[in-house]
VEXDREN-2710 file (C-alpha; in Angstrom, 1 decimal):
% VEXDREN-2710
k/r/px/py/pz
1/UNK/83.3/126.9/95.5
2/UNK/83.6/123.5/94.2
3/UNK/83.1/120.4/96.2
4/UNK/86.3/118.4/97.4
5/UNK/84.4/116.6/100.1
6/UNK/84.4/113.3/98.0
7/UNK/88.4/113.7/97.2
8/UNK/91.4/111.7/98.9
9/UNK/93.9/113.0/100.8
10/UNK/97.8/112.9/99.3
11/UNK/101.2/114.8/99.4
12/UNK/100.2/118.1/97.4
13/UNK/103.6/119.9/96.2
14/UNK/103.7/123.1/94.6
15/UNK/106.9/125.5/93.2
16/UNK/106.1/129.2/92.1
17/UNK/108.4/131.9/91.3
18/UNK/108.5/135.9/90.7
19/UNK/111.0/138.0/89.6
20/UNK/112.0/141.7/90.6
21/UNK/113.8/143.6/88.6
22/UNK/115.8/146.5/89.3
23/UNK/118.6/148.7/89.1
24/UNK/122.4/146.9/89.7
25/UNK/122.9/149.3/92.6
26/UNK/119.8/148.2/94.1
27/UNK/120.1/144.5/94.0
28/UNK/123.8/145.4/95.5
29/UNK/122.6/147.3/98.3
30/UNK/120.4/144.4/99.1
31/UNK/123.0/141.9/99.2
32/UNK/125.5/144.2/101.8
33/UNK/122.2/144.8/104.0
34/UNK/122.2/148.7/103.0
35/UNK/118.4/149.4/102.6
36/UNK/117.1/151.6/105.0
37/UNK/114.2/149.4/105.8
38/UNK/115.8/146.6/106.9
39/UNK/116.5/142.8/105.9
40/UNK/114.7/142.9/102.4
41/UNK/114.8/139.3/102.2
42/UNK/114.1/137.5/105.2
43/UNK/111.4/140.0/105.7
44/UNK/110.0/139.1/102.4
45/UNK/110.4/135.3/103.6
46/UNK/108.2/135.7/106.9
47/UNK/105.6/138.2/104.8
48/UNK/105.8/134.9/102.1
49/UNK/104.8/132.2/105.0
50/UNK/102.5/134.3/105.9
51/UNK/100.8/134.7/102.9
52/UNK/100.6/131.3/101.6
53/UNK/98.9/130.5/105.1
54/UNK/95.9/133.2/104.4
55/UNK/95.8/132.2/100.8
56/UNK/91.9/130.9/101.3
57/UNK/91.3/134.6/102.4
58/UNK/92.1/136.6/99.8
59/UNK/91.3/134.3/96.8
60/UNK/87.6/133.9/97.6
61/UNK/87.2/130.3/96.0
62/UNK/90.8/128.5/97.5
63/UNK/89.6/126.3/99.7
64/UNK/91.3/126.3/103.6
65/UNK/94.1/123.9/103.8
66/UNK/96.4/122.4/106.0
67/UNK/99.9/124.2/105.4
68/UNK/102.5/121.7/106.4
69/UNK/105.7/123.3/104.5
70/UNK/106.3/127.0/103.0
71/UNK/109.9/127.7/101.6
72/UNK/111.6/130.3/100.5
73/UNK/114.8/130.7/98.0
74/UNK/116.2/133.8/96.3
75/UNK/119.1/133.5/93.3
76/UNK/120.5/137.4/93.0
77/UNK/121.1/138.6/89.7
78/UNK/122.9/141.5/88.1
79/UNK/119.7/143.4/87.8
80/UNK/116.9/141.6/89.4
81/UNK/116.1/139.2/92.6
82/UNK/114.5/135.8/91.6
83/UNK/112.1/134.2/94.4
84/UNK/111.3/131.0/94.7
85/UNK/109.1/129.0/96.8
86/UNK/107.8/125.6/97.4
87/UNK/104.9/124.9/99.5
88/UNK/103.6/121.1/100.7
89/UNK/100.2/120.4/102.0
90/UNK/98.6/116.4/102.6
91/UNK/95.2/117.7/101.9
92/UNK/92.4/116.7/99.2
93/UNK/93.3/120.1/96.6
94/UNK/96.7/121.3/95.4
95/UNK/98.6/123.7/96.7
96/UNK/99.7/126.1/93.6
97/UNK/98.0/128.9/94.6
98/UNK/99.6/129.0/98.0
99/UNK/102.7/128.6/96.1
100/UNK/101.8/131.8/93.7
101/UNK/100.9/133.8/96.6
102/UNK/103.7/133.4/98.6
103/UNK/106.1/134.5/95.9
104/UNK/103.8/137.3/94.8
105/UNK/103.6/139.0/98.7
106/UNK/107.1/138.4/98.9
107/UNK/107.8/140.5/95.8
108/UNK/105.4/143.0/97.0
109/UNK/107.2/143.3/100.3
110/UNK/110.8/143.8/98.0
111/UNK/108.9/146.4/96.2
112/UNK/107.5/148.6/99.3
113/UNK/111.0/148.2/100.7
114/UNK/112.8/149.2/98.0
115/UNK/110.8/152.0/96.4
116/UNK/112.8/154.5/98.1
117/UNK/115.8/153.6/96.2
118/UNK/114.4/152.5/93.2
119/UNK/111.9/154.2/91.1
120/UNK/112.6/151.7/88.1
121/UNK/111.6/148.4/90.0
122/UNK/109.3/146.2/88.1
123/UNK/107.6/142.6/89.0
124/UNK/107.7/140.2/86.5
125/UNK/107.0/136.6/85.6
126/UNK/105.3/135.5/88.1
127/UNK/104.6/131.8/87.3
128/UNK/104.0/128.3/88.6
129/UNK/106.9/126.0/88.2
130/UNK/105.7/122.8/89.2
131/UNK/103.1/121.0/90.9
132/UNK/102.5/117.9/91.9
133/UNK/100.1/115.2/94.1
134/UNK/96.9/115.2/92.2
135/UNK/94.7/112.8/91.1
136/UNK/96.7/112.7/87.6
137/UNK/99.3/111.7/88.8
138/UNK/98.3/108.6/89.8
139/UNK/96.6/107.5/86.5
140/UNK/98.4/105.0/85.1
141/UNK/98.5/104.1/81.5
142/UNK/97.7/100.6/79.9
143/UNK/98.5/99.2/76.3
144/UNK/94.9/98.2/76.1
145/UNK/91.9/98.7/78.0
146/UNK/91.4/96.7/81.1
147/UNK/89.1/93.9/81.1
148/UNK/86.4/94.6/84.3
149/UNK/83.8/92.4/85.1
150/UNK/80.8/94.0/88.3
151/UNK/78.8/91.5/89.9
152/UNK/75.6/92.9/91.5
153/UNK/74.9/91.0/94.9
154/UNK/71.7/91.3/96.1
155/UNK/68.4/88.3/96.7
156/UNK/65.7/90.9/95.8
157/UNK/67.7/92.9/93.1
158/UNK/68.2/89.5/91.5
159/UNK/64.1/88.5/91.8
160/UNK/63.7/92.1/90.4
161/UNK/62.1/93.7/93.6
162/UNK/64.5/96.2/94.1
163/UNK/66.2/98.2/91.2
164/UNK/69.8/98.3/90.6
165/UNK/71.8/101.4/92.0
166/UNK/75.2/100.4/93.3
167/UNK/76.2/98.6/90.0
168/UNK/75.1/101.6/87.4
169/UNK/77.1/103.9/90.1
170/UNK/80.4/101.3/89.1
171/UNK/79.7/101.0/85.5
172/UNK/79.5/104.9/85.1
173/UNK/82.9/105.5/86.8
174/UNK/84.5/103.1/85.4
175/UNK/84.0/104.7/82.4
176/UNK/86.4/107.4/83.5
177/UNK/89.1/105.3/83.3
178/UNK/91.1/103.3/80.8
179/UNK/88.9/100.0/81.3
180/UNK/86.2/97.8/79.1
181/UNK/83.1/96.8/80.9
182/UNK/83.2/93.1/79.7
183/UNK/80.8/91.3/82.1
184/UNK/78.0/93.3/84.4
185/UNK/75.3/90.5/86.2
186/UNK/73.2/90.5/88.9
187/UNK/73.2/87.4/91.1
188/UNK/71.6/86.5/94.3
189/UNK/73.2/86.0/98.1
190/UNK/74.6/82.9/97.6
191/UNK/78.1/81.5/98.4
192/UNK/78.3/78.9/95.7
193/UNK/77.1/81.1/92.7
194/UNK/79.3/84.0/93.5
195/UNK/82.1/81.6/94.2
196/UNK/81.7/80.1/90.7
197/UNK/81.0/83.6/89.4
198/UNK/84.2/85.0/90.2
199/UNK/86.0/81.5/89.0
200/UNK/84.5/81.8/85.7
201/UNK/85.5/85.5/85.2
202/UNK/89.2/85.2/86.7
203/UNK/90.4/82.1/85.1
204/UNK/88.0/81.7/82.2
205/UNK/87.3/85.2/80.6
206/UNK/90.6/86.2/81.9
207/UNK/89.2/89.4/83.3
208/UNK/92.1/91.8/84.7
209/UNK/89.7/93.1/88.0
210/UNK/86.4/92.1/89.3
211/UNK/84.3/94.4/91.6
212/UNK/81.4/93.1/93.5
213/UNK/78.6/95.2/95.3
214/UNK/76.4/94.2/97.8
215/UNK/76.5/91.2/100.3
216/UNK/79.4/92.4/103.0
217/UNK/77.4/93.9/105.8
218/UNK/76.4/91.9/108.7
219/UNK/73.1/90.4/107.5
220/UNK/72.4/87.0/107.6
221/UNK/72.4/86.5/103.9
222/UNK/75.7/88.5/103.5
223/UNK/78.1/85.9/102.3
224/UNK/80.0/87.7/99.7
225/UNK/83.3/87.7/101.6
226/UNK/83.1/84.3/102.7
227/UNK/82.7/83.6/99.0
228/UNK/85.6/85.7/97.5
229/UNK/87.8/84.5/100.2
230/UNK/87.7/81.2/99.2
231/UNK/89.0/81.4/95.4
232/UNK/91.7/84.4/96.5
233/UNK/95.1/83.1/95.9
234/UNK/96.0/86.2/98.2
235/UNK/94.5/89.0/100.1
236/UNK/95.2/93.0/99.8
237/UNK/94.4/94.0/103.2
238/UNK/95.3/97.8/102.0
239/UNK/92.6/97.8/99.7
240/UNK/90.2/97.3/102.2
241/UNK/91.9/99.9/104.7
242/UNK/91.6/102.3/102.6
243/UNK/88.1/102.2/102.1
244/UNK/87.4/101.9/105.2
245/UNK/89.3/104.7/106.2
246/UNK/88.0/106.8/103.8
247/UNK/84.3/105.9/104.5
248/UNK/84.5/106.2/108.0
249/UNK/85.1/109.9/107.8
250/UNK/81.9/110.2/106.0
251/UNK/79.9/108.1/108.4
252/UNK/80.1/106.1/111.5
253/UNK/78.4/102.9/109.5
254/UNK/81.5/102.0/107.3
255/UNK/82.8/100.0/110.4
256/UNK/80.3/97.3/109.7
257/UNK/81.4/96.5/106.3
258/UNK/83.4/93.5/106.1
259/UNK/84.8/94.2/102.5
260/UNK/87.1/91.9/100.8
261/UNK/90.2/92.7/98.1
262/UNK/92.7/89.9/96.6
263/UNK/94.1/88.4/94.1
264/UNK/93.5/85.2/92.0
265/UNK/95.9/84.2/89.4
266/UNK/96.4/87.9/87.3
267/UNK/93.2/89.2/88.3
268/UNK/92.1/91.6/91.1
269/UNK/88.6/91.4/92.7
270/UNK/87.6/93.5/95.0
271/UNK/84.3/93.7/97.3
272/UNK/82.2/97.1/97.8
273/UNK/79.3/97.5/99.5
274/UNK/76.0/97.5/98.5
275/UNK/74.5/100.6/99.6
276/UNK/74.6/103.4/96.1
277/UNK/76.9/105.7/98.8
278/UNK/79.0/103.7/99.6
279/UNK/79.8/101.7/96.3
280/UNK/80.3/105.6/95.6
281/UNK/82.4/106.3/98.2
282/UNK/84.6/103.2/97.8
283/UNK/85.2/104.0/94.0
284/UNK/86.5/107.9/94.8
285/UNK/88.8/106.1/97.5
286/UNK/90.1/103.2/95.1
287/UNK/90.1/104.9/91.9
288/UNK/92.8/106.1/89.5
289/UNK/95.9/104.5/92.1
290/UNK/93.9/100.9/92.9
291/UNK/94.7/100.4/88.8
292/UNK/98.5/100.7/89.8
293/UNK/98.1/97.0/91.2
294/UNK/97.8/95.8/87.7
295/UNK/101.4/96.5/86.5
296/UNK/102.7/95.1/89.8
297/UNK/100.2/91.5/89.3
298/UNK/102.0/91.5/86.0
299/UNK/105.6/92.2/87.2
300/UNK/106.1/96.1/86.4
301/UNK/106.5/96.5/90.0
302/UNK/106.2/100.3/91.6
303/UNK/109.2/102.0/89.0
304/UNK/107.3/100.7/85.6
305/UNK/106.6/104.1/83.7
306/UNK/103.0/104.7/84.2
307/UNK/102.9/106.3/80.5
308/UNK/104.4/103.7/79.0
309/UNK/102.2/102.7/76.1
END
């Protein structure tokens, strides 16, 4: 079973369908309500909800999920009953499978129910329409490479005491993502450095996002957010929510981080933490949609076509 623990939560949509073919009398005696069994369809529909709800349990590596929405539609043909369905979940994996079970139970239930009438029934095409929420969907698309610039914060990393662990977590995900490591430097706790730092590499180098590590717990030489807040032109307070948020169900600690996330000029910086965790944790919370700020610092705004080359 593979490991979703270090995934974000988002709207996970997901449309399947299956088709049941069968003889014109048969799909006619379904639509006056003539089958001995019963209401062939809305009994599919309930054995559908059903389903998609105990989808984990019959598919031995679908993970348990939170089933917010499970629909139902059928379009009657001449010689065949179309199902569709469309199933929502705000969970950390899609939801397709639920989608693909429902409709394949429901056509099951259509087929015991109609057996009697119909020795010719056959169930076809079973297939996933659509689905939609995951993490590619939120990867935006740039016409070059972004320009990123980490800055290490740490007094004994700096003296070479302690070895670097946060930062080479950064630099390796970044590399997951349409971006050019431009700058990566190791400085100590101090306010003025880092504020000249991030200076240098915002208005200077021109560098589109800046991510520090290290410096924002409650320490006496943690200073890093005192520094960064005094060259942002503006803060991001969401950037930091989320974080927060997303560390926090993960450990009881990520209260104490006072992370920081602005703007200066057309550049974002953004302050994670120090420890290897939870730079690690911060980047699965940030990382593909944080990049979506870039189009709106630029003007794009929220509608600009995230494949747009």
């Amino acid at each position: 079973m593979i490991d979703i623990s270090s995934k974000f939560e988002t709207l996970r949509e997901a449309r399947a369908e299956a088709r049941v073919k069968m003889a014109e009398s048969t799909v006619e005696a379904v639509r006056k309500g003539r089958v001995p069994k019963g209401n062939v369809l809305e009994i599919a529909r309930v054995a559908a909800v059903m389903a998609a709800k105990k989808t984990s349990e019959l598919i031995p590596f679908c993970h348990p999920l939170p089933v917010d929405f499970v629909g139902i539609d059928y379009e009657m043909k001449k010689n065949e009953i179309a199902i569709r369905s469309e199933v929502r979940s705000i969970w950390k994996t899609g939801v397709e499978m639920e989608a693909l079970t429902a409709v394949s139970v429901a056509a099951l239930t259509v087929y015991d129910m109609l057996k009697p009438l119909d020795k010719g029934l056959v169930i076809e095409r079973i297939v996933l329409l659509e689905k939609k929420g995951g993490k590619s969907d939120f990867q935006d698309q740039f016409p070059k490479p972004l320009k990123t610039g980490v800055l290490v914060i740490s007094d004994s990393t700096f003296k070479g005491k302690r070895k670097d662990k946060s930062g080479e977590i950064i630099r390796n995900r970044l590399k997951e993502y349409p971006i050019i490591l431009e700058e990566f430097k190791i400085l100590p706790d101090d306010k003025e450095i880092i504020s000249k730092e991030v200076i240098r590499l915002s208005d200077k180098q021109k560098l589109d996002i800046i991510i520090t590590t290290g410096g924002t717990g409650l320490g006496p030489k943690d200073v890093t957010p005192e520094a960064t807040k005094e060259v942002l032109d503006r803060i991001v307070p969401g950037i930091t929510e989320v974080m927060r948020s997303f560390g926090q169900k993960r450990t009881p600690y990520a209260m104490l981080s006072r992370n920081l996330a602005g703007v200066r000029g057309k550049t974002l910086i953004i302050n994670l933490p120090g420890s290897s965790r939870g730079a690690e944790e911060s980047m699965n919370s940030l990382f593909p949609g944080v990049l979506h700020s870039m189009k709106m610092i630029r003007g794009g705004g929220h509608n600009s076509s995230k494949n747009k080359k």
